[in-house]
C-alpha positions as CSV (number, residue, x, y, z in Angstrom):
1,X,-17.2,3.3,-34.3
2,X,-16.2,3.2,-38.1
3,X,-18.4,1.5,-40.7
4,X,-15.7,1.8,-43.7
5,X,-13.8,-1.3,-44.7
6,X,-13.2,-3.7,-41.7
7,X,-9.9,-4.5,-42.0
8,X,-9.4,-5.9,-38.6
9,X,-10.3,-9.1,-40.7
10,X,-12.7,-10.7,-38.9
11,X,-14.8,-14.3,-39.5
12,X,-17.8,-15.9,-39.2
13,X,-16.7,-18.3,-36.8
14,X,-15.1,-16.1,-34.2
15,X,-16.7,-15.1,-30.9
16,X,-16.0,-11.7,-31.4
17,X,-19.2,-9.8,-32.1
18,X,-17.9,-7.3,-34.6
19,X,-14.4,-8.0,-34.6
20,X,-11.5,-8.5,-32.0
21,X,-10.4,-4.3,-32.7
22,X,-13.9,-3.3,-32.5
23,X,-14.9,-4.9,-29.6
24,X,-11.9,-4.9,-27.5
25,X,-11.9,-1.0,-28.2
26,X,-15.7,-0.1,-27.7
27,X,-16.8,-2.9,-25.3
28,X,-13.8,-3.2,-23.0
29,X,-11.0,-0.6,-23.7
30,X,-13.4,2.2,-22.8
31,X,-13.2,1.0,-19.1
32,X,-9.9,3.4,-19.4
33,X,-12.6,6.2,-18.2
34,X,-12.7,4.8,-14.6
35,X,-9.1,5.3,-13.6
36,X,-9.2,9.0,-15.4
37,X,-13.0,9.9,-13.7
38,X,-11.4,8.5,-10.4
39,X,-8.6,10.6,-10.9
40,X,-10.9,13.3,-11.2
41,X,-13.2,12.6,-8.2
42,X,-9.4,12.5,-6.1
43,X,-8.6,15.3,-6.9
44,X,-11.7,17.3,-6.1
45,X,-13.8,17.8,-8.6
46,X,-16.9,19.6,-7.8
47,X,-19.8,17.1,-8.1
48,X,-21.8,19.6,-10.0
49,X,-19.5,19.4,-12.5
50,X,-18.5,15.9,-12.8
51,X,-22.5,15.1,-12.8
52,X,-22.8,17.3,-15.7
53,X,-20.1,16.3,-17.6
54,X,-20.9,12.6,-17.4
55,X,-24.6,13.2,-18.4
56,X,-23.7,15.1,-21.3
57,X,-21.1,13.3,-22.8
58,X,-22.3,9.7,-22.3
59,X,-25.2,9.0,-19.5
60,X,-27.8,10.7,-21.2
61,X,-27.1,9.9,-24.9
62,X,-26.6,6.5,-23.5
63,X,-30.5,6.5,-22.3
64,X,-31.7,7.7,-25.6
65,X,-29.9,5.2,-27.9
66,X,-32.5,3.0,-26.2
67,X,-35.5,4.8,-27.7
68,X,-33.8,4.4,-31.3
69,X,-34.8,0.6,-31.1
70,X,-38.0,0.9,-30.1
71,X,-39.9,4.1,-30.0
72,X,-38.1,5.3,-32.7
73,X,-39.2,2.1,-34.9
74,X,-42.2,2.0,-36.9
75,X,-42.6,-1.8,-36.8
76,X,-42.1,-2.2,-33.4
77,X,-44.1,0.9,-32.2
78,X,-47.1,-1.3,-34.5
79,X,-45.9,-4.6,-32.9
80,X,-45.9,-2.7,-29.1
81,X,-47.5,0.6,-29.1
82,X,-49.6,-0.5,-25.9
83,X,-46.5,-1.5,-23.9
84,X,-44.1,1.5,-24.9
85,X,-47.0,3.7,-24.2
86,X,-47.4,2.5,-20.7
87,X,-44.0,2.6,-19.8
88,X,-43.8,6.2,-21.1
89,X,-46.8,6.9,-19.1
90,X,-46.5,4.6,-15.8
91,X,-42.7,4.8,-15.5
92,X,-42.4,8.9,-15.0
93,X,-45.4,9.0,-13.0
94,X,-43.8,6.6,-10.4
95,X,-41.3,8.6,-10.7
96,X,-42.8,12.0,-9.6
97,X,-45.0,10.5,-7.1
98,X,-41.7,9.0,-5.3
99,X,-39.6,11.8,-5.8
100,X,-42.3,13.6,-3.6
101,X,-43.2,11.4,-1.0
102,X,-40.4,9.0,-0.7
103,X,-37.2,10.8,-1.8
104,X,-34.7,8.6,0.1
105,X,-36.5,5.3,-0.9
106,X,-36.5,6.3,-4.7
107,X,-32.6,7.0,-4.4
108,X,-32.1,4.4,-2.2
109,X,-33.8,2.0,-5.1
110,X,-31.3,3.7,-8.1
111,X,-28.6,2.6,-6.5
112,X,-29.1,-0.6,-6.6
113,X,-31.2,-0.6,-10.1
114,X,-28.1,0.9,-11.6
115,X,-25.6,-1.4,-10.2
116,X,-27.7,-4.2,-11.5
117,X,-28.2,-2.8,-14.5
118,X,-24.5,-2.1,-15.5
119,X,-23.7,-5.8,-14.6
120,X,-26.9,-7.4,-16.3
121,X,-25.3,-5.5,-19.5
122,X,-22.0,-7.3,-19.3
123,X,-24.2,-10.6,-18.7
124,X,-25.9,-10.1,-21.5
125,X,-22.6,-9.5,-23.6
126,X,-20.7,-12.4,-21.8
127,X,-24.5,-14.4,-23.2
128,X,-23.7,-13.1,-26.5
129,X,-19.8,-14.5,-26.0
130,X,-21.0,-17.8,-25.2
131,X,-23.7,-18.0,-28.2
132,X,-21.0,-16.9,-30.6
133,X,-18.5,-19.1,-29.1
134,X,-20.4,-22.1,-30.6
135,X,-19.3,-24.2,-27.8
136,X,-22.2,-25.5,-25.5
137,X,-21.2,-24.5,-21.7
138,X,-22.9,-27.0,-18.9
139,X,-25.6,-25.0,-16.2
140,X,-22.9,-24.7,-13.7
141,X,-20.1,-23.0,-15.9
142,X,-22.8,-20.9,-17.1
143,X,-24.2,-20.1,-13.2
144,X,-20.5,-18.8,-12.0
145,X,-20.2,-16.8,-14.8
146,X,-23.2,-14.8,-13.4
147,X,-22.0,-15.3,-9.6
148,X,-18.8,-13.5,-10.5
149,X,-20.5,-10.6,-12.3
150,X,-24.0,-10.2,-10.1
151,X,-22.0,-10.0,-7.0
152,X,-19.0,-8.3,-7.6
153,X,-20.2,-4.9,-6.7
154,X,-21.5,-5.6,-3.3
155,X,-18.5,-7.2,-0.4
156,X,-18.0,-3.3,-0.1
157,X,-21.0,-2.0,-0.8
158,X,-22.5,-4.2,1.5
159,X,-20.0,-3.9,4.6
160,X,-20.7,0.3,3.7
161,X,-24.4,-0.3,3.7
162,X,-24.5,-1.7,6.9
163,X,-22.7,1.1,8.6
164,X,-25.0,3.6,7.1
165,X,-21.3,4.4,4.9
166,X,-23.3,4.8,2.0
167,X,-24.8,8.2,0.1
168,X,-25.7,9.7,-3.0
169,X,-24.7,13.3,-2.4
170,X,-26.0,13.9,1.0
171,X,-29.0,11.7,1.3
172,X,-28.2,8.5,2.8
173,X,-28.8,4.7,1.0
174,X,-31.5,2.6,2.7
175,X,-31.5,-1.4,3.1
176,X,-34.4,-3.1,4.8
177,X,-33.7,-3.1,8.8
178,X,-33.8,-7.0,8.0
179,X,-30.1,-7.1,6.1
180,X,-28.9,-4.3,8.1
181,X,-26.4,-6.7,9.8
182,X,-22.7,-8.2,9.7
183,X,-24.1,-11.9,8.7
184,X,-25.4,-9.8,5.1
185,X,-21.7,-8.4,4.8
186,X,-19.6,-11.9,6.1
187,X,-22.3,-13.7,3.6
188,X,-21.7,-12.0,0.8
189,X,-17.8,-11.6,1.1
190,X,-17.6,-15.3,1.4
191,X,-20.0,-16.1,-1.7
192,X,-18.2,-13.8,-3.7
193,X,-14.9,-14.6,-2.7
194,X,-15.7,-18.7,-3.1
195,X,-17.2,-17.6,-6.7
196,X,-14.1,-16.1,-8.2
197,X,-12.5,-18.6,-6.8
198,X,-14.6,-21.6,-8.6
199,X,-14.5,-19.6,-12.0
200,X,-10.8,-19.1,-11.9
201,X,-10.2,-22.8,-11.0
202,X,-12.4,-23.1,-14.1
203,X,-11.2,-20.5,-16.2
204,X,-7.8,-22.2,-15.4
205,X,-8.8,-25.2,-16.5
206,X,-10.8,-24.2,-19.8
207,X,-7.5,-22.8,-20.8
208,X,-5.5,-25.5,-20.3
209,X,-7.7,-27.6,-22.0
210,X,-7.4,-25.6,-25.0
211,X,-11.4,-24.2,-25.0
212,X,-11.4,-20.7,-23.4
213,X,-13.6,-18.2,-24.4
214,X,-11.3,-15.4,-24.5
215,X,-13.4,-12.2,-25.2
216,X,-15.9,-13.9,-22.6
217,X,-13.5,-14.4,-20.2
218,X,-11.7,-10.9,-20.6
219,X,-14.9,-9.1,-20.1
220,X,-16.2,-10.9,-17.1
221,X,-12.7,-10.0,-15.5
222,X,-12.8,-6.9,-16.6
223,X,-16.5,-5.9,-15.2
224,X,-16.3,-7.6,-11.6
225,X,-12.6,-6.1,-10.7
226,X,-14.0,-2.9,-11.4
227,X,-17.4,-3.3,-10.2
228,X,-15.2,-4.9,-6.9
229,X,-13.1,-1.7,-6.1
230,X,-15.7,1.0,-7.2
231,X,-17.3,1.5,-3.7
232,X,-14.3,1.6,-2.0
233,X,-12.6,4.5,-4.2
234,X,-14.7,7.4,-2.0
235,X,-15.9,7.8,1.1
236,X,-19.1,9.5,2.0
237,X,-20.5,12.8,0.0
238,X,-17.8,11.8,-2.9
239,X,-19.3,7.9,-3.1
240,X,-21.7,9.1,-6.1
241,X,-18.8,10.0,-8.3
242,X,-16.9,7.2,-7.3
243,X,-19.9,5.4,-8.9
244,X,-20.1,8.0,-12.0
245,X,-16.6,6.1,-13.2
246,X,-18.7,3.1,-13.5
247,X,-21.5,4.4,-15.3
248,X,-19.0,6.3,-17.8
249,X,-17.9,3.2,-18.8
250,X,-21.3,1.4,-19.0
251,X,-22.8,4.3,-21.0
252,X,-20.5,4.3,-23.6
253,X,-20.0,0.5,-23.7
254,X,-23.8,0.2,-24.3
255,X,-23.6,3.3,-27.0
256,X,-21.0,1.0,-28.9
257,X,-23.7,-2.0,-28.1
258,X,-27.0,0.2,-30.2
259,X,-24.6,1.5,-32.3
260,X,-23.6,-2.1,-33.4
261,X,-27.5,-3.3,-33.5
262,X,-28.8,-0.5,-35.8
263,X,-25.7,-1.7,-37.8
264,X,-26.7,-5.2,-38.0
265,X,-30.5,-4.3,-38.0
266,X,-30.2,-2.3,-41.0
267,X,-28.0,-4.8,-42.9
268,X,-30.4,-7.5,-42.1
269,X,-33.4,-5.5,-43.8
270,X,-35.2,-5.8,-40.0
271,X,-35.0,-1.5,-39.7
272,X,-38.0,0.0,-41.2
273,X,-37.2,3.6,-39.7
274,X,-35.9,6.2,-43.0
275,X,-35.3,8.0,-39.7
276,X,-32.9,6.0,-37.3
277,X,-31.6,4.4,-40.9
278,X,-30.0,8.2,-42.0
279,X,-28.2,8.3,-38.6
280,X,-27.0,4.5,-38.5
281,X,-26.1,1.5,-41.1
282,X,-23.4,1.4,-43.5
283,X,-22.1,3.9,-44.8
284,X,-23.0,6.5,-41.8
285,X,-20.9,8.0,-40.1
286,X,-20.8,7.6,-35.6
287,X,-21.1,10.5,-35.3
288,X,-24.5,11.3,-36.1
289,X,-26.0,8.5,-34.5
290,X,-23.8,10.1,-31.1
291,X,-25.0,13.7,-32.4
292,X,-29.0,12.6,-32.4
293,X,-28.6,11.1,-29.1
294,X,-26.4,14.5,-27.6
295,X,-29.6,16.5,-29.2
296,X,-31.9,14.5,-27.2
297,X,-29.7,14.9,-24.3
298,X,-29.9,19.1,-24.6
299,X,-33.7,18.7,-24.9
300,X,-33.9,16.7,-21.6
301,X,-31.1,19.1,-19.6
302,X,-33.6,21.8,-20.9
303,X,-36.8,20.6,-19.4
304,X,-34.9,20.1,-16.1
305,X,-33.6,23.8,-15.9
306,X,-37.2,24.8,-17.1
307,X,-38.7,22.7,-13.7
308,X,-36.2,24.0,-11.6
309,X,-37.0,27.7,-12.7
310,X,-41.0,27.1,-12.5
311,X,-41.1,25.1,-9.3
312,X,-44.5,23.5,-10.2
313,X,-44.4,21.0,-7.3
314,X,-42.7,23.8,-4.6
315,X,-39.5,21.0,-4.6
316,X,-35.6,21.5,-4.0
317,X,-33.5,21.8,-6.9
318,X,-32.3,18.1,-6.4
319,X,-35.7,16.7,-6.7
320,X,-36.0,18.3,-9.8
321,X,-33.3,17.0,-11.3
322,X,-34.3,13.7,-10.5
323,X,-37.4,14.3,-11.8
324,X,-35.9,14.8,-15.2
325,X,-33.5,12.4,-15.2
326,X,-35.7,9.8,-13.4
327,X,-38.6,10.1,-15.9
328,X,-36.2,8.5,-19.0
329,X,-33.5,6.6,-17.3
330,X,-35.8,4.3,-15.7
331,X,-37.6,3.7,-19.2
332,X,-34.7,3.0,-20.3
333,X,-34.0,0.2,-17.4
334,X,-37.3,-1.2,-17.6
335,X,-37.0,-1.7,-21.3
336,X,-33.7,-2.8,-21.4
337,X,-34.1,-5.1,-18.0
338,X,-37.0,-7.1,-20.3
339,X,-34.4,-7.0,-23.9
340,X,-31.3,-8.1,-22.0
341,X,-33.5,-11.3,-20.6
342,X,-35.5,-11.9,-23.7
343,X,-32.6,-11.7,-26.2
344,X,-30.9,-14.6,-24.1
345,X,-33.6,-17.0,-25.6
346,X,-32.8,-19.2,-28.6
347,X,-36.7,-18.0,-30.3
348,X,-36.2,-14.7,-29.9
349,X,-37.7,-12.5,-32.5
350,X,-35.2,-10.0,-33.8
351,X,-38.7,-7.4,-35.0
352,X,-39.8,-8.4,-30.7
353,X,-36.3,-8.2,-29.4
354,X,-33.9,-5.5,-31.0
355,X,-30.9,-7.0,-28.5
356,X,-31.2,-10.8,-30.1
357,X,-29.3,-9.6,-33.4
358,X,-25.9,-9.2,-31.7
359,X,-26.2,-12.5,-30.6
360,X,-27.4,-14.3,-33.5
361,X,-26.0,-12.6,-36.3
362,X,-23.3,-13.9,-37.9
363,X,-20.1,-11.9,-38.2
364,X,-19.8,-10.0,-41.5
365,X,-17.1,-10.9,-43.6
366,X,-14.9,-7.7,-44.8
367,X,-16.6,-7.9,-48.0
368,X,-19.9,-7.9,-46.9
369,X,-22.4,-5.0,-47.0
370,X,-21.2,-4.1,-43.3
371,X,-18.1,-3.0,-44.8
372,X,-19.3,0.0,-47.1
């Protein structure tokens, strides 16, 4: 994630969103981590260790970027002070409260917040696509993009659901007794499968008619084949690290996505933080915007171990990890499930919606101050 002299020459007018290297590299090349995490998971890993490495390295700086935009922002803690404090409040007391009386449920609900999560990202970036494209797409090109991506995680998922196929270590995923049936499986396979088949007619046709939004295109297909083969690369006690491919990718695709809006924040004069502005902009280097968010990251794997070695709430070891990881991750869902919607619409504040600047900004030319 250089800064220093963009010589991937980009332009105004293209759809990429920092560049065709840039973006191709950060936003869809680091998919590469699923086949090698898979391979890892195959060839049996410990899930202690996979866990730990994938929370270190990307999941939990991943989280933190978040707070960068918003928390970290002087503006925006003036413009939302009430509604960041609640979260920070509301959000980990859920979580504790859950973690002891409804263990299951509360895993049972990350697994599907994360899935959503991971594909409402690459909406919002296919949104971003579009927007930059300059092309107007009708309502129903628009509505199978989002088929494609919101169900491609769930044929298998769901057919593994429904035979109680489906844990998180060795606590079992609940769905409502209501869905627990073949119809939910059958109805899903069939939507899906009639979806990608729509969007490749059209995709097909888009192409030939000279107007394809490639970057769009390539990330959509990208995202729902692997989203599609994800819960069928483990079995059982190993299905969690199946998923921790996944969310490799994600984190580090949405580090590349903060890194680029502090970028284009800063260069637009819309950061007022001295703070987040010495670790990110032009002219700084990645690496200490990564380094902040690996420092936060050691803070937050210290407050677990502390729980674990206090026992305040007399809880397994698990449920204090949760806990921990619980308490920020799902801040960070909650604030990005409201930024990825919000930044979608065409009055979006940029000082109300950090996410709206990728989307609206225009591509700097190599000259310009993004290029050092």
């Amino acid at each position: 994630m250089e800064t220093q002299g963009l010589s991937f020459a980009v332009t105004r007018r293209g759809p990429w969103l920092y560049g065709a290297r840039w973006d191709v590299t950060w936003l869809m090349g680091t998919a590469i981590v699923v086949p090698i995490t898979l391979a890892l998971v195959w060839g049996g890993i410990s899930s202690e260790a996979l866990n730990l490495a994938v929370t270190v390295i990307a999941g939990g700086p991943h989280v933190f970027a978040t707070f960068l935009t918003t928390y970290f922002d002087p503006q925006y803690r003036r413009r939302h002070g009430w509604a960041l404090a609640a979260v920070a409040v509301v959000v980990p007391a859920l979580v504790v409260f859950l973690t002891i009386t409804r263990f299951q449920q509360l895993l049972s609900f990350f697994i599907f917040a994360a899935s959503f999560h991971v594909l409402q990202q690459n909406a919002y970036l296919a949104d971003a696509y579009r927007r930059r494209f300059g092309r107007p797409e009708a309502w129903p090109s628009r509505v199978l993009d989002y088929m494609v991506l919101f169900l491609s995680f769930y044929p298998i998922a769901a057919y593994k659901l429904v035979r109680n196929d489906f844990t998180m270590g060795d606590v079992r995923i609940l769905i409502p007794d209501l869905v627990k049936t073949e119809f939910t499986c059958k109805a899903i396979a069939v939507l899906f499968a009639a979806s990608f088949l729509a969007w490749s007619m059209k995709t097909l046709q888009e192409w030939r008619n000279g107007v394809l939004n490639r970057p769009k295109t390539a990330l959509i297909l990208l995202t729902s084949t692997i989203a599609f083969m994800i819960p069928a690369m483990a079995a059982g006690e190993r299905m969690e690290l199946a998923f921790q491919a996944v969310n490799t990718w994600h984190s580090l695709q949405y580090l590349g996505i903060i890194w680029l809006i502090l970028n284009l924040r800063k260069a637009e004069g819309k950061s007022a933080s001295p703070f987040v502005g010495s670790v990110s902009g032009p002219g700084r280097a990645a690496w200490k915007f990564y380094g902040l968010c690996l420092l936060f990251t050691a803070v937050q794997l210290a407050v677990i171990l502390t729980l674990k070695a206090t026992r305040p709430f007399s809880l397994s070891g698990a449920q204090y990890h949760y806990i921990g990881v619980f308490s920020v991750l799902f801040i960070h869902y909650t604030l990005d499930g409201y930024f990825f919607v919000a930044a979608r619409s065409s009055g979006a504040d940029p000082m109300d919606v950090p996410f709206v600047v990728p989307i609206r900004s225009a591509v700097p030319d190599p000259s310009s101050a993004l290029a050092g």
